[in-house]
N, C-alpha and C positions, 0 to 999 in steps of 0.2 A: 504494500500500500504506500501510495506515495505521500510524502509528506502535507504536500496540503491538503489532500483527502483524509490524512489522519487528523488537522486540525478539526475540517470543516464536521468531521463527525461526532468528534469531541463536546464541539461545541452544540450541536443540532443535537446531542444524546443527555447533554448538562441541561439545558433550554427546559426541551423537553418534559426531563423529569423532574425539573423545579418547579413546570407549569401544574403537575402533577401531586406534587408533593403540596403546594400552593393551594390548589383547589380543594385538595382532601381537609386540609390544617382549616381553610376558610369556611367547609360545611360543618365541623369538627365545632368550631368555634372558638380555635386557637391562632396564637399567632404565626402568618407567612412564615416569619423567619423560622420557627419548629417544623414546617414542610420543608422548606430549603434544605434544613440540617440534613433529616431524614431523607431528602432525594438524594445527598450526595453519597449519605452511607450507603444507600442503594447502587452506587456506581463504585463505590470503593475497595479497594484491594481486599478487604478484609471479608466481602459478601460474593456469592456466587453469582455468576453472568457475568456480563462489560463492565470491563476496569477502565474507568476514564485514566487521560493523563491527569494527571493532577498540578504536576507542571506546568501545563502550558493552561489549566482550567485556570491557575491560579495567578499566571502572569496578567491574564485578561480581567482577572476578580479586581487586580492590583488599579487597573484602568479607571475600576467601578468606582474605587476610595477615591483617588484623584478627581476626576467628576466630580463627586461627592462633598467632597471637599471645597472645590472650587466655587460649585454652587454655592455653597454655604458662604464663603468667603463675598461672594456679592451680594448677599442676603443680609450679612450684617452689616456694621460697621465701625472705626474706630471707636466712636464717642459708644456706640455701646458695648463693646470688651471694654473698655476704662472705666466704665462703671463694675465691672464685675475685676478691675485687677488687683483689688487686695485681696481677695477668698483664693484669686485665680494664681496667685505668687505663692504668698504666702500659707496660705490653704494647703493649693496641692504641695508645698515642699515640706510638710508636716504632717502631710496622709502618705505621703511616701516614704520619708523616714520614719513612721510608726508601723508602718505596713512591714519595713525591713526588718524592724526589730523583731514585729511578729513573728517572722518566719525563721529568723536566727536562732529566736526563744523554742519556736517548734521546732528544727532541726538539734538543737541540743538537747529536748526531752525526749526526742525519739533515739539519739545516740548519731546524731549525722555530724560528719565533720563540718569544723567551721564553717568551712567556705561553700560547703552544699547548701546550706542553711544561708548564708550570705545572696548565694544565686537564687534560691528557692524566694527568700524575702524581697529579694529585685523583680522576677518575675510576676510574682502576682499583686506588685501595687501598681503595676499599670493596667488601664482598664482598657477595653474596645474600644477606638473611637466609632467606628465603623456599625456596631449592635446600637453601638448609645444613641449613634445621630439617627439611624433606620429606625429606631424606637420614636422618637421625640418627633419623627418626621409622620412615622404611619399617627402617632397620638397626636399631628400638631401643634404639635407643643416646643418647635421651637425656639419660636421666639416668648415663651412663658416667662419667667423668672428663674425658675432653675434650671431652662434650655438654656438660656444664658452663661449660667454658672458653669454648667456643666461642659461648656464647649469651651469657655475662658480653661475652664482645669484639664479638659481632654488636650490643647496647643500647650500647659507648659508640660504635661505629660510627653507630650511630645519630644521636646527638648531635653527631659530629665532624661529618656530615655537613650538618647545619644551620651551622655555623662556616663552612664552608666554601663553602655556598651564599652566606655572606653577606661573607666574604673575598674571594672569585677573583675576582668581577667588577667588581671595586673595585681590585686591583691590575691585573688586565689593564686596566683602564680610566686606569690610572696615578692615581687619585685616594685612593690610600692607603688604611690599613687605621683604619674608623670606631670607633674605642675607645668610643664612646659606645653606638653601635648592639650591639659585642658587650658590655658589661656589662649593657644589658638584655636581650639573649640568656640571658646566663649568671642573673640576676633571673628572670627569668620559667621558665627551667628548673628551679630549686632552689624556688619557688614551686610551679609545679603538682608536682613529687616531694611535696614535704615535705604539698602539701595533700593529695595523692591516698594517703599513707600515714596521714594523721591521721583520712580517713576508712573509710580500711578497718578503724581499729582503735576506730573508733565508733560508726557511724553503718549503715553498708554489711551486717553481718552483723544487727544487728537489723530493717529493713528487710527482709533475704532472710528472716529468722525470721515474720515477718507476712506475707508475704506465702503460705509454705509452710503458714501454717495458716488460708489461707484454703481450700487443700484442691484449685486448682486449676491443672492441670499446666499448660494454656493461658500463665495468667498467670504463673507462676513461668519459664518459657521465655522470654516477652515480658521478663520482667524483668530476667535474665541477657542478652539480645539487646540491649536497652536500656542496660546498663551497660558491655557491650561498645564499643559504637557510640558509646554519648556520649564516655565516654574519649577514645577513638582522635577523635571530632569537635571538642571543647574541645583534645586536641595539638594537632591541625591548625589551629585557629584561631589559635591560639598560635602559630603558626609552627613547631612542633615536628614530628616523624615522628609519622602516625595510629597508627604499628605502635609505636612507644614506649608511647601512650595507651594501647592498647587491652592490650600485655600489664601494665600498671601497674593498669591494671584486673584483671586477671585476678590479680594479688597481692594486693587486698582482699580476694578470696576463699581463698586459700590457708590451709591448717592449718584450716579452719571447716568445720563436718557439712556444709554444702554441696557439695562442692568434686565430688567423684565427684558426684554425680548432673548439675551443668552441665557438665561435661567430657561425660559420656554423652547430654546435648541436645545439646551445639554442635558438636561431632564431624563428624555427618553432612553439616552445613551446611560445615564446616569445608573435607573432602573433597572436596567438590564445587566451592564455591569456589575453592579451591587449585587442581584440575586447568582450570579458566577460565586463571589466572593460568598456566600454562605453556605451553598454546595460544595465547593473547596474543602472548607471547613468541615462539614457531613463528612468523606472523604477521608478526613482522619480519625474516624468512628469504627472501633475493631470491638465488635459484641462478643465478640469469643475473651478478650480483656477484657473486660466489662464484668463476663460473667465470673469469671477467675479470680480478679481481684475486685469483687465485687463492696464487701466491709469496706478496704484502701479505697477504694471511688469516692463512694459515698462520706467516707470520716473525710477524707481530704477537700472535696466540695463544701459538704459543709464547713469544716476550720476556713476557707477560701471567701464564703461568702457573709460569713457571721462576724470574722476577722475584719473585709475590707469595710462593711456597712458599720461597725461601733466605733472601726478607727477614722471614717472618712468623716462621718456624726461631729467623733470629737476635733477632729480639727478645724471642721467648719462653724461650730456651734459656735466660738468667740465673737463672731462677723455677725451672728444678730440677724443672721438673713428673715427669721420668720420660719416658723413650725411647719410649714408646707415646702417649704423652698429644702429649706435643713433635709427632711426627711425625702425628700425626692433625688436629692441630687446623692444622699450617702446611700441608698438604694439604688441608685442609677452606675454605681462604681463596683458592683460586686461581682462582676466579670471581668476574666481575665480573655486576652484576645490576639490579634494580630502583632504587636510589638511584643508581648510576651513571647511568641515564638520564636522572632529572631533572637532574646536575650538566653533562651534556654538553652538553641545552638549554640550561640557561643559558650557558656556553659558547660554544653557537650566536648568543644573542640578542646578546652582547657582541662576537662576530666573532672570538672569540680560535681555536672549534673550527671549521674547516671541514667543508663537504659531504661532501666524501672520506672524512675523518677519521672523521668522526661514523659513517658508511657501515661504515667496518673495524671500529670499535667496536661499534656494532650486532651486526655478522655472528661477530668474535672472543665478544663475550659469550656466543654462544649455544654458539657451540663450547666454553667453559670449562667454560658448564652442561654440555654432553652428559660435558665429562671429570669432573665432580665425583664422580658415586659410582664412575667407576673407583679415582679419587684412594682414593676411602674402601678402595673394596676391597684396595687392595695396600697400604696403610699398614701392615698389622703385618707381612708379609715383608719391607718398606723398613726397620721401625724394629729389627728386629732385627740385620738386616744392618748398619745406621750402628752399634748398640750392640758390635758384634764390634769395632770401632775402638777402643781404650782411650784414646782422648783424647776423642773423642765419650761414652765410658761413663763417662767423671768430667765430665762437662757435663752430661748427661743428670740426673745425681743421684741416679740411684738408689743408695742406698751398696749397699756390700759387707755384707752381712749381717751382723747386729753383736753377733747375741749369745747368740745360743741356746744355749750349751753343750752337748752330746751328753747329758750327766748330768742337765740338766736335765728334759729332755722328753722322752717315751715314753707309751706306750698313750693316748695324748691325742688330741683332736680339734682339727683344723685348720679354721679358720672363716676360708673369704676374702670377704670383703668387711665392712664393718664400718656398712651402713646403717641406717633402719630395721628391715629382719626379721631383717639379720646382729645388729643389738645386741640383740635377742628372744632369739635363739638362746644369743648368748654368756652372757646371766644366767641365762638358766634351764639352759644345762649349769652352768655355776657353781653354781647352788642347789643341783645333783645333786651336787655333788663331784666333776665330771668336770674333769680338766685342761683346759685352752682353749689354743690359738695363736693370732692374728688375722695374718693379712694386709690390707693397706690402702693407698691413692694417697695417701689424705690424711692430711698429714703431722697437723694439730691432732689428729686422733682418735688417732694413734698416739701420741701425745706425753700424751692423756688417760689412753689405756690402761697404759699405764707408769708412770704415775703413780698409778695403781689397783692396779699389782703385777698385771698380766694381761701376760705375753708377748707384743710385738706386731713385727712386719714389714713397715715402711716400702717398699712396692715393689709393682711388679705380679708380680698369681699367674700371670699368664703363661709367664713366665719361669723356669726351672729354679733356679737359684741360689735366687731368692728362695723357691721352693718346698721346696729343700734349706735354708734356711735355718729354716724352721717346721719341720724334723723329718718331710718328709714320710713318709718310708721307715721312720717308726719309729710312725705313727700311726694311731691306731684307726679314725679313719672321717675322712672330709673333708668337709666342708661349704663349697660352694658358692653365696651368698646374694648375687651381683650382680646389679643389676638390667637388663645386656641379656644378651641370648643369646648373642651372637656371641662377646663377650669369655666370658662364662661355656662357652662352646662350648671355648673356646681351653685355659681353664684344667683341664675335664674331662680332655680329652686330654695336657695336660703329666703333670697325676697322674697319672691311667692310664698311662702309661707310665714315671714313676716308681719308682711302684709298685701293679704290675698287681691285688693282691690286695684292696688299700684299698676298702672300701666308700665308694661317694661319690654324698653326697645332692648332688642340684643344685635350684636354684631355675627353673623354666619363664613365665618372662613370660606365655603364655600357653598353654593346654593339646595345641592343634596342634603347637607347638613343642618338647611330653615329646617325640618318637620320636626328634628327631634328635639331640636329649642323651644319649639310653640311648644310639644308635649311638656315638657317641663316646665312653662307657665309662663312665656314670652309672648306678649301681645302680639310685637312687630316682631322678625326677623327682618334685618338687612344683607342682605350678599354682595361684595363688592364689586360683583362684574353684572348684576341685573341693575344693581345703582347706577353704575356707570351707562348700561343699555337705555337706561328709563330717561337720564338725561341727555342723552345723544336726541334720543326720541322727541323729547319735549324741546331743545331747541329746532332740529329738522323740523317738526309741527308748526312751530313757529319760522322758522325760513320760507315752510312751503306754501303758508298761509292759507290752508286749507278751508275749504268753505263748503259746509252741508247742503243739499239742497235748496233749504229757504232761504239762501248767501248768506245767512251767519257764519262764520269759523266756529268747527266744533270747541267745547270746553276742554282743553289741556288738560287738565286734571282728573275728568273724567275718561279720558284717555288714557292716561297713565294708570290708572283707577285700573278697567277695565283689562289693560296689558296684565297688571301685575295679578288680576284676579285669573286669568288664560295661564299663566306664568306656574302656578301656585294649585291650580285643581288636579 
């Protein structure tokens, strides 16, 4: 068989049974990514029928990350990682080194030499970036409050874990740690940042501008693939993470008229690649291990998952983020993943990880993945529940709601979230002379809006208190403008049950997503691409100046009326 027939079947055989493994997990009513797992062990050395390559299944997975990555990287932007880089420094460099001691502490009560235990505690404080962000993305919940976090701590993980490739095998090797070698580490790290920022703010957005008017979508695709890939190829060259490069790429495009339309090319590529990179993973699932060292699996998963979640807890809890945020993002690190594998090899090459080892790691990894989006899903019944503790709810941070006096606020509108479309909302009720409240995670924006003389509430809308604290029971309408569902789903039902009577707008990430907002007690759903349809609509209405029969022009509104009622049945 010739070479590129052996690719192309590879990949039409991986596809395939991810599509498979996908649809089973989705009637199942689990998540994608536990199909994925299971297609690949399905193709894996270890199971009977077709052995995919795994090499070349996993060069192409590596494509998926970069993508991945990159989208992200235009999805956010600086000003918001700077809001999350004290947790995001300092945080992860105190869940890493607590993680390491764990695993030192556990290699010396099992009888493992030093430095097994040294590797073993490197390898599992780094988490997936790749599960975490496929999680946060199927929950939409990236841009939440602890998407945030979590993505700040996944880029210095990143970077720790280059230090530490270049650390461990050097002390397990007893020839001490190269001062020379990590200071041009840390040189050439703050070198390509500082160059790849100076060109996104020069150079990068007038190039996309020329090339968009040359008119053709071919090359403007080729051009964003091209930016993607060189990135992520110049880190790697570097010796740095490809997945650092390529979402630092993907921040020369952020805030710029491009940004949506490459996020809507790289997407689908994106997608696809990502489910390679899960199959992969499947792939290294041997049930015959499994069954054999079945106790070893299971005690090591668990010490893997119980370890990363109490240490990642305690290091983030100082930073005040809020009982939701805390518990999501120390739950969202309990996987180990893709950089753990490079650091195990190395590991292997210096003698320090054994076969075995290496063997239980492999098998516990996949197992952390299959618990990752349970992790997600029961984090807000968890983080409620620690919050009933009144010594965890003055660690948590969330204060006591501080100020709203009863006299103050009435017939007013409750606005939670205070992002982009939340801060639309709050100035134009403002221009109206409507009262406003805000609700908010982050603290700087609350701290601005007080200083504006705008009412604001430090805390998640989730929660009652805090929602007692904006006056909810005394307010005219509630406004709902987060940007995931789920939380937004969460904060519907607290008001509605507040108070049953309150009209409340919600915000719908996306339009499939109105029904199960109204279910939960949303008056209005808004979807941002039928808002944007409606008012396309209603100026053309007005350009075409349309006139009914009797030459009146129909009512506008009742048009839009009418559209959204066809829209919605």
């Amino acid at each position: 068989m010739s070479e590129e027939l052996h690719l192309i079947l590879n990949v039409a055989v991986a596809v395939g049974i991810a599509l498979v493994g996908g649809l089973v997990a989705h009637l199942l009513r689990q998540p994608v990514i536990v199909g994925y797992l299971l297609a690949g062990m399905a193709i894996g050395p270890s199971t009977p029928g077709f052995v995919g390559d795994r090499e070349q299944i996993s060069a192409l997975a590596e494509v998926g990350v970069i993508f991945l990555m990159f989208a992200l990287g235009i999805e956010f932007s600086l000003k918001e990682l700077a809001c999350v880089r004290g947790v995001a420094l300092a945080g992860t460099l105190l869940q890493v080194a607590l993680t390491i001691l764990a695993g030192v502490g556990l290699g010396a009560a099992l009888g493992w030499p030093t430095r097994q235990g040294l590797f073993f505690g490197g390898v599992i404080a780094i988490a997936s970036t790749m599960v975490i962000l496929k999680t946060l993305l199927d929950r939409d919940e990236v841009a939440s409050s602890h998407g945030r976090v979590l993505l700040g701590m996944l880029i210095v993980q990143d970077l720790i874990v280059i230090l530490l490739i270049t650390i461990l095998p050097r002390l397990a090797g007893g020839d001490g740690v190269a001062f020379g070698e990590l200071a041009r580490t840390f040189v050439t790290t703050a070198a390509f940042i500082g160059g790849t920022v100076l060109l996104g703010a020069r150079v990068v957005p007038s190039l996309m501008l020329r090339v968009e008017r040359l008119g053709s979508a071919e090359l403007f695709l080729l051009t964003a693939v091209v930016l993607a890939l060189g990135t992520a190829a110049l880190s790697g060259v570097l010796g740095l993470s490809p997945a650092l490069g390529a979402f630092l790429g993907g921040l020369l495009l952020t805030e710029t008229e491009f940004d949506h339309r490459v996020v809507a090319e790289i997407v689908p590529m994106r997608n696809l690649f990502a489910t390679l990179f899960f199959v992969s993973i499947g792939m290294l699932i041997d049930p015959t291990f499994i069954v054999r060292n079945l106790p070893a699996v299971v005690g090591l998963t668990l010490f893997i998952v119980v370890a990363k979640a109490v240490l990642a807890f305690i290091a983030i809890a100082p930073f005040r983020l809020g009982g939701k945020t805390t518990v999501f993002t120390a739950l969202g690190m309990i996987q180990i993943g893709e950089f753990s594998y490079v650091l195990a090899n190395a590991g292997r090459e210096v003698g320090a990880i054994s076969e075995r080892l290496n063997s239980l790691i492999l098998t516990s990894s996949v197992l952390t993945i299959i618990l990752t989006p349970l992790a997600f899903r029961f984090s807000p019944p968890i983080s409620r529940a620690l919050e009933r503790i009144p010594a965890l709810a003055r660690l948590f941070g969330t204060p006591a709601p501080d100020g709203l006096a009863e006299a103050t606020l009435g017939d007013h509108v409750v606005v939670a979230g205070y992002g982009r479309v939340g801060e639309e909302v709050v100035a134009g009720l403002q221009t109206a002379g409507v009262p406003v409240a805000v609700v908010e995670t982050d603290l700087h924006r609350i701290q601005q809006l007080r200083a504006a003389g705008v009412p604001a509430i430090y805390g998640d809308a989730t929660r009652e208190s805090i929602l007692a604290a904006a006056q909810i029971a005394r307010a005219r309408l509630m406004v709902v403008a987060l940007p995931d569902v789920g939380t937004t789903g969460e904060v519907v039902r607290e008001a509605r049950r507040i108070n049953p009577t309150v009209p409340i707008l919600a915000r719908a990430p996306r339009r499939e997503q109105e029904e199960a907002l109204r279910a939960a007690g949303a008056t209005t759903t808004i979807a941002p691409e039928r808002a944007g349809a409606l008012l396309m609509l209603e100026e053309g209405l007005r350009l075409l100046d349309l006139r009914a029969t009797s030459g009146e022009p129909p009512s506008i509104p009742s048009v839009l009326d009418a559209t959204t009622r066809s829209a919605t049945a």
